[in-house]
C-alpha positions as CSV (number, residue, x, y, z in Angstrom):
1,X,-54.2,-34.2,53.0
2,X,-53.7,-37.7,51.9
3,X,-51.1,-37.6,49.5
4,X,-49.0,-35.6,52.0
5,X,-49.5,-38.8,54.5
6,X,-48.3,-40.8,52.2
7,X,-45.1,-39.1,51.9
8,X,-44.9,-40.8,55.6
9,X,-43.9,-44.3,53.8
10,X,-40.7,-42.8,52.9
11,X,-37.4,-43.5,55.2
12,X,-33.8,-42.0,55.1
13,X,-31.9,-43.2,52.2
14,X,-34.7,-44.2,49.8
15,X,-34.6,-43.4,46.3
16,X,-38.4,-42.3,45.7
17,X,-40.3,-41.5,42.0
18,X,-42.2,-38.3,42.1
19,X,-45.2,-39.1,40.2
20,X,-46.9,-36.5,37.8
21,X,-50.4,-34.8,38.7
22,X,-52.5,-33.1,41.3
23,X,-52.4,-35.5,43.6
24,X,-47.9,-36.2,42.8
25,X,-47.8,-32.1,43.5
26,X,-48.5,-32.2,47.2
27,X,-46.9,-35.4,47.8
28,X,-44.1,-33.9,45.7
29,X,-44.3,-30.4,48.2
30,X,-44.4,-32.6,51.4
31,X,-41.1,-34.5,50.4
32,X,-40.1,-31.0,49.8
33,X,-40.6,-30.0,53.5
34,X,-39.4,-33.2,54.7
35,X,-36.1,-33.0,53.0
36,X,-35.3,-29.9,54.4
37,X,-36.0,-31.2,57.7
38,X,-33.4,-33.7,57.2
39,X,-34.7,-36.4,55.4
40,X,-31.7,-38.0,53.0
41,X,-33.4,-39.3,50.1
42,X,-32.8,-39.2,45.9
43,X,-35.4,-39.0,43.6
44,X,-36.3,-39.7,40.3
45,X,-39.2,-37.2,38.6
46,X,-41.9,-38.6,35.8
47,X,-42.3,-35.8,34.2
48,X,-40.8,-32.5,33.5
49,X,-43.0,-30.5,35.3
50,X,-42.2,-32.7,38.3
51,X,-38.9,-32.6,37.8
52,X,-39.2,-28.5,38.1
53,X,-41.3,-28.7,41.1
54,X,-38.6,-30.9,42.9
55,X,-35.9,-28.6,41.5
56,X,-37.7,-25.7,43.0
57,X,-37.6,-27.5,46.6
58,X,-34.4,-28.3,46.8
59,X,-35.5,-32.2,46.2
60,X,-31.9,-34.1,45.1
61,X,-32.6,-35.5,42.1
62,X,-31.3,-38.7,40.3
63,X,-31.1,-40.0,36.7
64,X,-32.6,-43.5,36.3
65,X,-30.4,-44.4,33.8
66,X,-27.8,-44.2,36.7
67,X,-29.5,-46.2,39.5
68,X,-30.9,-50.2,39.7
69,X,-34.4,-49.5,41.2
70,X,-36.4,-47.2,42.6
71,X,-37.1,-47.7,47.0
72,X,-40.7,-46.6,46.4
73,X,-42.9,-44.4,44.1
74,X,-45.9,-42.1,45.1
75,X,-48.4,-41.4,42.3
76,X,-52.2,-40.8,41.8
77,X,-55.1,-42.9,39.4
78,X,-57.8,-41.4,37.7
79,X,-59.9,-44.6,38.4
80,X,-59.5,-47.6,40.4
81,X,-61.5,-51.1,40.6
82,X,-62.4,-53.0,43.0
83,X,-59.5,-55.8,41.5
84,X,-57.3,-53.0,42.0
85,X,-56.8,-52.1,37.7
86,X,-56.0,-48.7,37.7
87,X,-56.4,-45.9,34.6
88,X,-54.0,-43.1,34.8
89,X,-52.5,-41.0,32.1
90,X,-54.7,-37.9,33.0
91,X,-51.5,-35.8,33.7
92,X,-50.1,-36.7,30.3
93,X,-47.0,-38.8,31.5
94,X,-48.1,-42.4,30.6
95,X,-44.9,-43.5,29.3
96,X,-42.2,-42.2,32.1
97,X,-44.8,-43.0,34.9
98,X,-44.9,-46.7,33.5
99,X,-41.0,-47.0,33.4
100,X,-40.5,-45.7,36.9
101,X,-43.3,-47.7,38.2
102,X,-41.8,-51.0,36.8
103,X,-38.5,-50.0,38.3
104,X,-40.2,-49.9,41.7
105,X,-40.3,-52.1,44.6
106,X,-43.6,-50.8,46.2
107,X,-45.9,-48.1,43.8
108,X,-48.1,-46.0,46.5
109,X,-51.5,-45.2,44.7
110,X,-53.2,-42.0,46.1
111,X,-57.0,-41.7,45.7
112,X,-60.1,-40.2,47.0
113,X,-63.6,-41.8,46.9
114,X,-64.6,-39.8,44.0
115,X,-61.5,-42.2,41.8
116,X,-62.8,-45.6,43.4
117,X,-65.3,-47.1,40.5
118,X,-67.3,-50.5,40.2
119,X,-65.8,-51.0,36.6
120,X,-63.2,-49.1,34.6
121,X,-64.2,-46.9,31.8
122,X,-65.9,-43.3,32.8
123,X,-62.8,-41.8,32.6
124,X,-61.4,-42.0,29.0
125,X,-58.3,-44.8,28.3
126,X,-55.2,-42.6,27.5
127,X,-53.0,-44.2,25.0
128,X,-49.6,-42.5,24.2
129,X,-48.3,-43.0,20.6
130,X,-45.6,-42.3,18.7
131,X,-46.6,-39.2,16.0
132,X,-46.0,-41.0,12.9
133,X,-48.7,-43.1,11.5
134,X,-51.0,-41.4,14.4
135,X,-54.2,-41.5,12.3
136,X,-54.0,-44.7,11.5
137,X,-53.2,-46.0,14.9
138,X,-56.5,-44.1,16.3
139,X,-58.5,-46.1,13.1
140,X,-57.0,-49.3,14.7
141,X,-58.0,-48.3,18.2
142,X,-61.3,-47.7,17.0
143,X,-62.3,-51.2,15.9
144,X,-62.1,-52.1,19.0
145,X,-65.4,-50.4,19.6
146,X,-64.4,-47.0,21.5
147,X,-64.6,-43.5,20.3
148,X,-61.2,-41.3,20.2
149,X,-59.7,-37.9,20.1
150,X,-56.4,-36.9,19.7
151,X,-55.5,-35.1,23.2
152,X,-55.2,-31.3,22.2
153,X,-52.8,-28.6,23.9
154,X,-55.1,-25.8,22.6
155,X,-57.6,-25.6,19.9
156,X,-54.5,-25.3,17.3
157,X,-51.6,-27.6,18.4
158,X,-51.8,-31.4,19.5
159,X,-50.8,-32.0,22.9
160,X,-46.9,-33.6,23.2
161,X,-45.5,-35.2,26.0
162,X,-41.9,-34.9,27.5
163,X,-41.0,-37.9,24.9
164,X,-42.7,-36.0,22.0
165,X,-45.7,-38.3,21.5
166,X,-48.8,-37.8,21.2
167,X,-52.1,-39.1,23.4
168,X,-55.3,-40.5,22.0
169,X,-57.7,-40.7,24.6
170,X,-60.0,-43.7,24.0
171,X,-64.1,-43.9,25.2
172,X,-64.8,-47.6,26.3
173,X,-67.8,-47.1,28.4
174,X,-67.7,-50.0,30.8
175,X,-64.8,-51.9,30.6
176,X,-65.6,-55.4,31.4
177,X,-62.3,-56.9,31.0
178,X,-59.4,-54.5,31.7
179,X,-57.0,-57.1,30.9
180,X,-58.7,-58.5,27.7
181,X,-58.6,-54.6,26.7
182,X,-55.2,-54.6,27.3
183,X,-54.4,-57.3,25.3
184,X,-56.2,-56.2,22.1
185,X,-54.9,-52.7,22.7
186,X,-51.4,-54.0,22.3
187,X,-52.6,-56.1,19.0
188,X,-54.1,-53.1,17.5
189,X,-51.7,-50.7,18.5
190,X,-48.0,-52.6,18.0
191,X,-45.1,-50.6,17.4
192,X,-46.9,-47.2,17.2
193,X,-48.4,-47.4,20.6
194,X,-45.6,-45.9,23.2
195,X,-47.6,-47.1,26.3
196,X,-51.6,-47.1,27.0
197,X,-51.4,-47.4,31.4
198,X,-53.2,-49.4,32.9
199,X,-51.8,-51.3,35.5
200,X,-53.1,-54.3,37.3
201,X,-52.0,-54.0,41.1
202,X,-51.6,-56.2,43.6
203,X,-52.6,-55.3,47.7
204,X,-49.4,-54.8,49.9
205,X,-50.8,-53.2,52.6
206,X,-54.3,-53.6,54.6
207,X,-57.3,-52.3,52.9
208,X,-57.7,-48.3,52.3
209,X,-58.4,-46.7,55.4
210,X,-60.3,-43.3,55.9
211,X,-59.1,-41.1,54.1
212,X,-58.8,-44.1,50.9
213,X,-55.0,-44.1,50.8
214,X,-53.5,-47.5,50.3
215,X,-50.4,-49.4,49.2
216,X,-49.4,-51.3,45.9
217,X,-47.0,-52.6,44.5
218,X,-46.5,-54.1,40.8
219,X,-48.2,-56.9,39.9
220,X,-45.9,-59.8,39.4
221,X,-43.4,-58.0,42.2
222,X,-41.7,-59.9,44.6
């Protein structure tokens, strides 16, 4: 499975981000076996649920208030570009994915073909707020031409994440200009907008290879 080879990036000593989803759950059961094998490494979860899973393994786990960096994070993307812009917030943990990313050195990207798109867009733009003012923060997103819906947990209660926010998932269609979007989205959203993720990546690696997998790291990074 490809997620489980990417777990092959990480080395003795590392401190590694569990990432949050179906793809973070193998990777996240892979480390699992390899740490019980021997493999010293501390890790930092995005999510709850992640954070159980690692629990359950055995997977030492760190506080990232209590380290510098993070070695090297493995996560998923509900759709990727061909200039490497990535959506993600399917798994509801925009917000604590996005701080762990940016405390990585290299951000390992897991995808199938069935993720890899000519433009950004079928997949609807997550956007994690804060619950006050929510309504009017969706009206804002909405001038921007997209059509929204407050993410639901069932058909009574909105959906929270681990910080207690809520998500409005946004439909774009195409999106032309991911990082025009992600300018205006920041405009229209200010204060009351926790974190809407998408990233811009840069290649570290060679180009995907069979099986799709391959390595980022954040834009800007060193």
């Amino acid at each position: 499975m490809v997620a489980e080879a990417a777990v092959e990036f990480i080395e003795d000593g590392m401190i590694v981000g569990l990432g949050t989803g179906s793809t973070a759950y193998w990777a996240i059961q892979k480390i699992g076996v390899r740490t019980s094998e021997g493999l010293k490494i501390k890790a930092v979860a995005t999510s709850r649920a992640s954070e159980l899973l690692a629990r359950e393994l055995q997977i030492p786990l760190v506080d990232l208030s209590d380290i510098d960096h993070v070695d090297l994070t493995i996560d998923g993307a509900d759709e990727v570009d061909p200039g490497l812009n990535l959506i993600k917030g399917g798994g509801g943990a925009l917000l604590r994915e996005k701080i762990v990313a940016a405390a990585s050195r290299e951000l390992v990207i897991v995808v199938d073909e069935t993720k890899l798109v000519e433009k950004l867009g079928m997949f609807p733009l997550p956007v994690e707020v804060v619950p006050f003012g929510v309504e009017l923060t969706r009206r804002r997103i909405e001038e921007l031409g997209c059509k929204t819906r407050i993410r639901m947990r069932d058909k009574k209660d909105r959906y929270q994440t681990d910080n207690g926010n809520h998500i409005i998932d946004c439909e774009f269609g195409r999106i032309e200009e991911p990082g025009e979007l992600n300018q205006a989205l920041n405009k229209k959203s200010r204060a009351a907008a926790a974190e809407h993720l998408k990233e811009s990546l840069r290649r570290q690696a060679g180009p995907p290879g069979p099986h799709r997998r391959a390595r980022f790291s954040p834009a800007g990074a060193d």
